[in-house]
GUDO-423179 format. One line per 3 residues: number of its first residue (from 1); their letters; for each residue x, y, z of N, C-alpha, C. Coordinates in pm, whole numbers, plus 50000, padded with zeros to 5 digits. Layout:
BEGIN
NUM> A> X/Y/Z/X/Y/Z/X/Y/Z; ...
! end
This chain:
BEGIN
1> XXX> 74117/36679/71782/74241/36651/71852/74322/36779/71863; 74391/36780/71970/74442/36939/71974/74574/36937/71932; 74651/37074/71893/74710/37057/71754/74872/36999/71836
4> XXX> 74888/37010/71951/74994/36951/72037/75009/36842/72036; 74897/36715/71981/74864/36588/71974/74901/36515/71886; 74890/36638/71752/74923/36575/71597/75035/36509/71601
7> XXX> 75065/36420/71521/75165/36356/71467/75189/36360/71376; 75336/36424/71339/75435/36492/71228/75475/36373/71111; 75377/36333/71072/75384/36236/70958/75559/36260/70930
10> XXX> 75593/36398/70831/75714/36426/70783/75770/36405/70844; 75800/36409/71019/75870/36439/71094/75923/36273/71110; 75771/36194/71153/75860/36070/71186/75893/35952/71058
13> XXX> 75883/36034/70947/75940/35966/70809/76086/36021/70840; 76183/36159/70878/76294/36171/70868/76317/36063/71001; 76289/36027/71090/76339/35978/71216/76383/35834/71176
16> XXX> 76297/35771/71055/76265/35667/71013/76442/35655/70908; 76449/35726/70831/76524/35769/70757/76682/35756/70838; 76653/35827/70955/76824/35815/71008/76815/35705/71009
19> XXX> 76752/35658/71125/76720/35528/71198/76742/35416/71088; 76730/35426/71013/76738/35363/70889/76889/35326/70798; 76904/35491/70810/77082/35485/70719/77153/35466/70837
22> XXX> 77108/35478/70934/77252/35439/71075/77282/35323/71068; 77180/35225/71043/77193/35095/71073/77215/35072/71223; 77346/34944/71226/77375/34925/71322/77497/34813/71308
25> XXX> 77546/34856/71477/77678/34729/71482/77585/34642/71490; 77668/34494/71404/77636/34375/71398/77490/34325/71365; 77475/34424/71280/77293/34448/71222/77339/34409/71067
28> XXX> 77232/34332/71015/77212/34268/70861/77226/34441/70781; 77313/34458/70674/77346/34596/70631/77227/34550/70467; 77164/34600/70484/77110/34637/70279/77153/34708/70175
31> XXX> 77277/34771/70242/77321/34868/70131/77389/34728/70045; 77360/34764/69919/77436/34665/69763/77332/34562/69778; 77199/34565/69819/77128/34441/69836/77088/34403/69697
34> XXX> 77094/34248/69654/77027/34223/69586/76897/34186/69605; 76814/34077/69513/76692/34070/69511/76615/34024/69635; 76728/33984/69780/76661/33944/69946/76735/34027/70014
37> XXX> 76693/34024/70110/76782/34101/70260/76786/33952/70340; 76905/33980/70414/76941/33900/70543/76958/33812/70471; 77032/33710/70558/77116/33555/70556/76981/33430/70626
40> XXX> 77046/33312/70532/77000/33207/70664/77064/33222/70760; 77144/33267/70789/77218/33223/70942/77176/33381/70981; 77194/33360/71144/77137/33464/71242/77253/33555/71234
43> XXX> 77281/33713/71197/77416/33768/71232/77433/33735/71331; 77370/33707/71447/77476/33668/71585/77497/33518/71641; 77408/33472/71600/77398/33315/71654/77338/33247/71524
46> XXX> 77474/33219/71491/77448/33108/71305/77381/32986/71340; 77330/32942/71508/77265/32797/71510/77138/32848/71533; 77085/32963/71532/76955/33014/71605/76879/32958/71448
49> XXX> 76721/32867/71478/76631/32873/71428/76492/32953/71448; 76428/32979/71369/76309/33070/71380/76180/32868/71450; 76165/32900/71570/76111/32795/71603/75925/32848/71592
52> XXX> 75902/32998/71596/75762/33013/71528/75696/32964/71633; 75740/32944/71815/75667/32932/71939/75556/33052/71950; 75611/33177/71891/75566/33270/71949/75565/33412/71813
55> XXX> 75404/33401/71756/75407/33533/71702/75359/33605/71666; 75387/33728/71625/75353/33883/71657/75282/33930/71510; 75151/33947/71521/75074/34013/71397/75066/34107/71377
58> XXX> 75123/34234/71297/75074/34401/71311/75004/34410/71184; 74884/34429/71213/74818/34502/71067/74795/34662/71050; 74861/34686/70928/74899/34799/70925/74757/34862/70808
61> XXX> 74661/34911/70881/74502/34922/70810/74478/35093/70741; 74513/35081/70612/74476/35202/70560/74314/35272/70602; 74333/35389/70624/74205/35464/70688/74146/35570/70621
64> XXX> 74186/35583/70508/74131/35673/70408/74007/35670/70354; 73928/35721/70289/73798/35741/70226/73789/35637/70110; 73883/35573/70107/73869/35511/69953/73836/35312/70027
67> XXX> 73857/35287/70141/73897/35167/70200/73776/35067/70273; 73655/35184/70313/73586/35091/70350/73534/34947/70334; 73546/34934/70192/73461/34784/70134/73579/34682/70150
70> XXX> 73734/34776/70164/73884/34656/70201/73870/34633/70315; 73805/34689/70398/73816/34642/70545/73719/34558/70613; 73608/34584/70565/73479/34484/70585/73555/34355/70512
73> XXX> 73596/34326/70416/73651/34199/70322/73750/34137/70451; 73857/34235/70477/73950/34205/70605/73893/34122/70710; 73830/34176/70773/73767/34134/70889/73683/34015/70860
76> XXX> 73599/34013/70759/73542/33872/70717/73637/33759/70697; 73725/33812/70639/73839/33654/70644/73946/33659/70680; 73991/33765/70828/74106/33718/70906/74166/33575/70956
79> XXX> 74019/33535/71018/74049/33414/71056/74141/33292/70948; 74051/33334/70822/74118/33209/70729/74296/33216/70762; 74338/33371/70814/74466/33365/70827/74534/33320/70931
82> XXX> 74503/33385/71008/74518/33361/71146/74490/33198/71211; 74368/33158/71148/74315/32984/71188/74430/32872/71094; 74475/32935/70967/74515/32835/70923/74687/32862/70928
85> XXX> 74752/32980/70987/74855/32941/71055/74894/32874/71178; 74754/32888/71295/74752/32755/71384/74795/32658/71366; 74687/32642/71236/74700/32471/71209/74832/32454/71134
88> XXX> 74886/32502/71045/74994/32488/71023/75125/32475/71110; 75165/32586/71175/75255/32621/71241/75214/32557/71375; 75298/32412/71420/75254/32333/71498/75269/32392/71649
91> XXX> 75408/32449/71635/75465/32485/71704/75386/32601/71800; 75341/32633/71706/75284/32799/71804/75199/32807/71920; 75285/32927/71986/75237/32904/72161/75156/33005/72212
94> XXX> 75192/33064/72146/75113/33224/72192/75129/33345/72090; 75059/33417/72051/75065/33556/71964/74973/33685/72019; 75073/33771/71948/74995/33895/71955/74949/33968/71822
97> XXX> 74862/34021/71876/74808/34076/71742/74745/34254/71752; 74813/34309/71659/74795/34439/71692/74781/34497/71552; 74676/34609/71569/74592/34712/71478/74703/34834/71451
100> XXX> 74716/34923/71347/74718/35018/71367/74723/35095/71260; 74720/35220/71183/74642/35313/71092/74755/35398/71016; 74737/35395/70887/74861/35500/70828/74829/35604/70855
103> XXX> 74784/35662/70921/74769/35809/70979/74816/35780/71131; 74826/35935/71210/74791/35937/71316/74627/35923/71378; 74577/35806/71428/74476/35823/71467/74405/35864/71554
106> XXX> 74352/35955/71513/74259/36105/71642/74125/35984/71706; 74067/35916/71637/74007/35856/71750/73996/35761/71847; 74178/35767/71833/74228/35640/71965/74237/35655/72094
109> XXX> 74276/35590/72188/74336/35591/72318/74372/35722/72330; 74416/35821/72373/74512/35948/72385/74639/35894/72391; 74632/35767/72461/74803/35782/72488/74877/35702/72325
112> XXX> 74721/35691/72224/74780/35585/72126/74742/35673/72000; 74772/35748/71982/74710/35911/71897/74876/35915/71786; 74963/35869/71848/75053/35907/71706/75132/35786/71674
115> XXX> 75159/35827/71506/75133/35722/71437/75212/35582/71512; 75193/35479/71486/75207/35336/71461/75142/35306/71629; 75032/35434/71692/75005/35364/71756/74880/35255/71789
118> XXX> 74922/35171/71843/74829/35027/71843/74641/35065/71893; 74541/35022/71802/74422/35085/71778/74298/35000/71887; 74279/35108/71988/74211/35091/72075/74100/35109/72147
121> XXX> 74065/35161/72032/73922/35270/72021/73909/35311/71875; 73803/35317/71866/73773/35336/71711/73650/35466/71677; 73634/35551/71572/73536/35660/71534/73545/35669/71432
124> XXX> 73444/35730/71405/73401/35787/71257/73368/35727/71171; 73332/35758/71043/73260/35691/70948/73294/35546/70900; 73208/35478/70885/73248/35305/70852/73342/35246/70971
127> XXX> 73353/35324/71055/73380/35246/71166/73311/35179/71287; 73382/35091/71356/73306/34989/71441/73264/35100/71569; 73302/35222/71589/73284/35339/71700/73246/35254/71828
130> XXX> 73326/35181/71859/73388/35097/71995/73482/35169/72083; 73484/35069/72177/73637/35108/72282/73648/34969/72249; 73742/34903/72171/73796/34770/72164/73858/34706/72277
133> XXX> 73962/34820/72357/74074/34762/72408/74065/34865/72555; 74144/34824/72651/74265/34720/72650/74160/34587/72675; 74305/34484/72603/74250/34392/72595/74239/34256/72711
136> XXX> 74228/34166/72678/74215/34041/72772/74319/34062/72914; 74452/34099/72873/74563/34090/72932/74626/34228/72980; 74532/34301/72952/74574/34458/73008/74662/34513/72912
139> XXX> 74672/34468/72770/74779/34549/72675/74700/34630/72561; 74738/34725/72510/74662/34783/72361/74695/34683/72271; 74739/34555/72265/74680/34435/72168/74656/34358/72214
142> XXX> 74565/34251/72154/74563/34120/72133/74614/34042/72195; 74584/33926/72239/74683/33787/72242/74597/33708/72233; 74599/33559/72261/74505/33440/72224/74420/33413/72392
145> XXX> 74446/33540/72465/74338/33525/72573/74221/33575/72505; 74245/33669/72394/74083/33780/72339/74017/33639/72278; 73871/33688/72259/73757/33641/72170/73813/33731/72046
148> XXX> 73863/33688/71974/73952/33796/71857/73830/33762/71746; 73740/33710/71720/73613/33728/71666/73565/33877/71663; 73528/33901/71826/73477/34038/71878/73621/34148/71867
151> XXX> 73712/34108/71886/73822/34214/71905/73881/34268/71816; 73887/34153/71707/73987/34213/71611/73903/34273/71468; 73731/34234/71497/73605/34296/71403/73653/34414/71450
154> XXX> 73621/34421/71588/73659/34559/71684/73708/34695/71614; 73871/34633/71623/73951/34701/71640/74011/34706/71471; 73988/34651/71372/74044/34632/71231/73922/34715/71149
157> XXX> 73822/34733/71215/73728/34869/71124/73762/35026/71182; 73868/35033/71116/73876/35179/71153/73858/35306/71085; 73766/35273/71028/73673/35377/70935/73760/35443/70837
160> XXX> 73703/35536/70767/73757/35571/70655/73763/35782/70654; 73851/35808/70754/73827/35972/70807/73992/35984/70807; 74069/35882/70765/74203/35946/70771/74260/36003/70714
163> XXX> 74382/36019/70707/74481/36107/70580/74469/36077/70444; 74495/36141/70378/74473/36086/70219/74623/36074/70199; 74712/36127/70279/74889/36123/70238/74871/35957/70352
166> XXX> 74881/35803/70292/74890/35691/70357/74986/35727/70382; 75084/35657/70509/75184/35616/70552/75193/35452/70613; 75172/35388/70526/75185/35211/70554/75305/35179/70636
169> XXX> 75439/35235/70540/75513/35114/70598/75604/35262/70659; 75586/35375/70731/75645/35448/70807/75572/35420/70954; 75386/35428/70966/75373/35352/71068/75390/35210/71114
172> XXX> 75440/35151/70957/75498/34970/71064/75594/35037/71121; 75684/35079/71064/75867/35083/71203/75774/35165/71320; 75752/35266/71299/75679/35358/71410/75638/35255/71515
175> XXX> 75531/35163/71480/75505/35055/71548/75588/34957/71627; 75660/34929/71555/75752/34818/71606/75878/34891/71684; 75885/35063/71682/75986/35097/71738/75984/35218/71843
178> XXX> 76117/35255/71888/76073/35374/71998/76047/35465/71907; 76002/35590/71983/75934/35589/72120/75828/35484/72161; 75691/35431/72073/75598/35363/72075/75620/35244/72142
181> XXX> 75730/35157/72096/75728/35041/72203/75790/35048/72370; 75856/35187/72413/75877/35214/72527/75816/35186/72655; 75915/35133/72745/75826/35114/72879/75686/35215/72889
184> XXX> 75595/35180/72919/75484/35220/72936/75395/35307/72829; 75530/35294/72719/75418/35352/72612/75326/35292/72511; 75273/35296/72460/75116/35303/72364/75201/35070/72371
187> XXX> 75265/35095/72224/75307/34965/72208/75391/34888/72336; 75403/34908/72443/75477/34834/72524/75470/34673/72546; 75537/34595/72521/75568/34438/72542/75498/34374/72384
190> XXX> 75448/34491/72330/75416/34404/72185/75512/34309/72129; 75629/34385/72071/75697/34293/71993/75832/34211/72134; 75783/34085/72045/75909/33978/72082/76033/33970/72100
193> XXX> 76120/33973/72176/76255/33943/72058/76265/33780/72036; 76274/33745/71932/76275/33586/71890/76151/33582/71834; 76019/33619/71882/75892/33600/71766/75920/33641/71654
196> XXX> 75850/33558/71560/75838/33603/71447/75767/33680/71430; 75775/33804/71335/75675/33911/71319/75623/33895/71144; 75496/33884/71164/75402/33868/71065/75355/34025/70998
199> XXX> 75415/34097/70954/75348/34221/70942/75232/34230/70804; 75137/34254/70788/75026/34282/70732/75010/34387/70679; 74991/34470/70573/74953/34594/70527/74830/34595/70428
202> XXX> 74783/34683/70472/74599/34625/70365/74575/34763/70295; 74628/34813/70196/74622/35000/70126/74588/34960/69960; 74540/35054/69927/74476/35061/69788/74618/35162/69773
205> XXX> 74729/35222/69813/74808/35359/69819/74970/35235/69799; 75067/35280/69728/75201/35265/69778/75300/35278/69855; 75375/35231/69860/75504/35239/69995/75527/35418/69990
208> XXX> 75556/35454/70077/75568/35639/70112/75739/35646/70110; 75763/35507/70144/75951/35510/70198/75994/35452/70073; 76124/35425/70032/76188/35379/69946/76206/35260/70019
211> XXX> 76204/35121/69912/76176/34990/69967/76287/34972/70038; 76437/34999/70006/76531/34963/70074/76543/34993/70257; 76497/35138/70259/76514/35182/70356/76387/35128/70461
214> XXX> 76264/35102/70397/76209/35072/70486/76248/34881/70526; 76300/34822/70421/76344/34711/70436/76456/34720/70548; 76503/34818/70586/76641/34813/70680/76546/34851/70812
217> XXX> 76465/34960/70824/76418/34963/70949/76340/34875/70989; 76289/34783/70912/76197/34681/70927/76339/34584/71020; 76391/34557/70931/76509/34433/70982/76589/34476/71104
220> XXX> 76588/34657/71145/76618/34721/71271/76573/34683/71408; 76435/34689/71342/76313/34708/71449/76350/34512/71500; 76406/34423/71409/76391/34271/71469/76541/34268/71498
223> XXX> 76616/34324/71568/76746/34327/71595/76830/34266/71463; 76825/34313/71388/76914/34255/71252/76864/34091/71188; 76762/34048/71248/76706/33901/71203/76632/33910/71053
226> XXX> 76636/33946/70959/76569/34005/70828/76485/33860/70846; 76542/33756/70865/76454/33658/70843/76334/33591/70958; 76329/33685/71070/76257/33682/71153/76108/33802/71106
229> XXX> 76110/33837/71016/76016/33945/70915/75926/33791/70805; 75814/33854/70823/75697/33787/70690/75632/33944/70698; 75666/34005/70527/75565/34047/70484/75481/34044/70414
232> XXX> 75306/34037/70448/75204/34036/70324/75181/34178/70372; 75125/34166/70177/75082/34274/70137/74923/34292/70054; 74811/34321/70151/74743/34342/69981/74702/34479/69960
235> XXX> 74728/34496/69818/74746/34604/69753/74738/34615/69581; 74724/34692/69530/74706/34702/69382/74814/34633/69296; 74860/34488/69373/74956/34416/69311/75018/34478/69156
238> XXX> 75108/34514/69084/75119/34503/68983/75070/34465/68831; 75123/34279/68951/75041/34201/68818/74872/34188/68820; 74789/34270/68926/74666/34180/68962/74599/34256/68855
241> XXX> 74607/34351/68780/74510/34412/68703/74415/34466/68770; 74406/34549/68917/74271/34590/68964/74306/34745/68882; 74147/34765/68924/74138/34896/68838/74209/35031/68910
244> XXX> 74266/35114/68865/74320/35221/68995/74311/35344/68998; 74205/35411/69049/74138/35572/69000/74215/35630/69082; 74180/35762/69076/74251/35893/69114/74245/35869/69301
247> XXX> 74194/35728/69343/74224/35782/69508/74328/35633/69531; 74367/35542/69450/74498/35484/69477/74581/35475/69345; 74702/35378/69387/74816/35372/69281/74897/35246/69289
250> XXX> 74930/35187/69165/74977/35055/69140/75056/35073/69244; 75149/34912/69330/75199/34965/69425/75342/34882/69399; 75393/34904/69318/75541/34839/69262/75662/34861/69382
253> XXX> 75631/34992/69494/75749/35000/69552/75712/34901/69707; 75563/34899/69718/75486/34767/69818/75589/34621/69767; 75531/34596/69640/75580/34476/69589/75757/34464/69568
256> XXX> 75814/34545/69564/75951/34540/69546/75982/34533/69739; 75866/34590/69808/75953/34555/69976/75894/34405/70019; 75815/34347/69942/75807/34164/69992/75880/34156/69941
259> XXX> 75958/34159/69836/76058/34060/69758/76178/34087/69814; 76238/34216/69879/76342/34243/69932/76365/34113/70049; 76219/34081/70096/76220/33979/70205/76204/33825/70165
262> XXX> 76336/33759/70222/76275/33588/70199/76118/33532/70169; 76096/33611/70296/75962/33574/70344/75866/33655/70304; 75835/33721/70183/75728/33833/70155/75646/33758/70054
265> XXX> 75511/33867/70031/75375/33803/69970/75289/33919/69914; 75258/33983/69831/75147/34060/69756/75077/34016/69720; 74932/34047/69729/74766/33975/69684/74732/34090/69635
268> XXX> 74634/34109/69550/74551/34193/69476/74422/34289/69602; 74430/34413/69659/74370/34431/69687/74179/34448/69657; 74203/34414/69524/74075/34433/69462/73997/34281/69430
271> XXX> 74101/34184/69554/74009/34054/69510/73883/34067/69593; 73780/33996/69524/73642/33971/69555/73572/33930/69716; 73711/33815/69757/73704/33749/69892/73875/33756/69896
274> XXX> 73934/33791/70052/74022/33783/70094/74060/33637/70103; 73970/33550/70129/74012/33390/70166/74111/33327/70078; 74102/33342/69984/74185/33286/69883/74337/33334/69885
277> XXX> 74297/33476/69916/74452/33532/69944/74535/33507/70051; 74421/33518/70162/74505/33433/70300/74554/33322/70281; 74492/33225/70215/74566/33071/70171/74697/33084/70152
280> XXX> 74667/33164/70026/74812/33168/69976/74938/33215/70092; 74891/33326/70149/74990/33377/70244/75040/33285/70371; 74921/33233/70385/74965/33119/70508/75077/33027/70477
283> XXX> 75095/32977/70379/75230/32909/70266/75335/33003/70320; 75322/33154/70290/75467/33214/70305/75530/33202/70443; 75419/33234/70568/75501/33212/70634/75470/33056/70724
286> XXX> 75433/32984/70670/75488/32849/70705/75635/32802/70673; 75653/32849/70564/75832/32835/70494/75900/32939/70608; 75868/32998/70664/75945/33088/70735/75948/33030/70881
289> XXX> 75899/32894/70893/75932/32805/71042/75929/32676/70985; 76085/32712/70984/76141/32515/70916/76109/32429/71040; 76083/32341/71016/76045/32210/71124/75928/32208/71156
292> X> 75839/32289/71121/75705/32284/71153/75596/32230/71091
! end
């Protein structure tokens, strides 16, 4: 990739950072937060319910050397997640679902090369070395027009040639925000406003941001709705006891950013089968669409 291409990891962690302490008018504030962010009631419309018609999956897929055997596990039991929030969540009308890599990924799209952008092509080692995308509907993700069997095997093996410095939850906002979601850029029409966003992170590595702050750009990126956010996490849970050598690290500041959220969830990255963990997660965000 030529060196004009790279993406300034540092660079878009400070962007993350303003973007972050600026907040916003009439935006859910985290500063003095205790153990949740955001209200039941909507800061702008206290009758607005999360009706869960419509929503938005980002999996945020560590790409490092240490991940291959987490991502084959991934891909074997997405569905349990994805199938059994169907069935749960009665309501639901349509979703999107989108890939993308704590690095900048050099063997994407060109126009989808820095970070949080949505994964559309795939290379290198333990990867599916596809062109996944664009998809059904002409977008760099997902929706329930794909055979997401073929698409999201596709596009969720993205080998193990990335950074060893993860950036999880600097490429979620990246993802969910400008430049990336800009008219015609990489993420364009991904996120909702009113979907619920399901965000996903799958790293053997810890949060890069301090939980608060990424808890505020997270709740940025959904116009101040904190409770329009479900995060799972799997990762070297705390309590899970997986073993943790010199290429990851317990991930206490992962687990301290679900709990910041109503709606958050940590699983043990070192379980055997993902299925069991999806179960569980499908619970979290079913509670996160009352009436359903």
């Amino acid at each position: 990739m030529a060196p004009a291409l790279r993406h300034d990891v540092r660079g878009v962690t400070r962007l993350v950072l303003a973007f972050a302490m600026a907040g916003g008018c009439g935006r859910t504030s985290l500063e003095g937060a205790g153990d949740r962010v955001g209200d039941p009631e909507d800061p702008d419309d206290p009758d607005r319910v999360q009706t869960c018609e419509e929503v938005d999956f980002l999996f945020v897929i560590d790409n490092s050397s240490s991940m291959a055997d987490n991502q084959s596990k991934l891909v074997a039991n997405y569905a349990t997640f994805i199938d059994g929030i169907a069935r749960t969540v009665h309501r639901l009308e349509s979703i999107h679902v989108g890939v993308t890599t704590t690095d900048a990924y050099s063997y994407n799209n060109f126009a989808c090369r820095g970070l949080g952008g949505l994964v559309v092509e795939t290379g290198g080692r333990a990867s599916s070395s596809r062109a996944c995308g664009p998809y059904a509907e002409g977008f760099n993700f997902m929706t329930d027009a794909d055979d997401l069997e073929d698409t999201f095997r596709c596009a969720a093996q993205v080998g193990t040639e990335g950074s060893a410095k993860e950036a999880a939850a600097t490429a979620a906002v990246a993802a969910l925000s400008s430049p990336m979601t800009d008219v015609g850029a990489c993420n364009d029409g991904f996120v909702r406003d009113g979907a619920l966003l399901v965000l996903v992170i799958v790293t053997d590595e810890d949060s890069e941001l301090d939980p608060l702050i990424a808890a505020q750009a997270l709740t940025d990126a959904k116009n101040g709705r904190a409770d329009d956010v479900v995060i799972v996490a799997l990762a070297n849970a705390p309590d899970a006891e997986c073993a943790v050598d010199n290429e990851g690290r317990v991930a206490d500041d992962l687990a301290r950013l679900t709990e910041l959220f109503r709606h958050g969830f940590i699983g043990p990255i070192c379980a055997p089968d993902y299925g069991g963990v999806f179960e569980e997660a499908v619970a979290v965000v079913e509670a996160a669409c009352p009436g359903t």
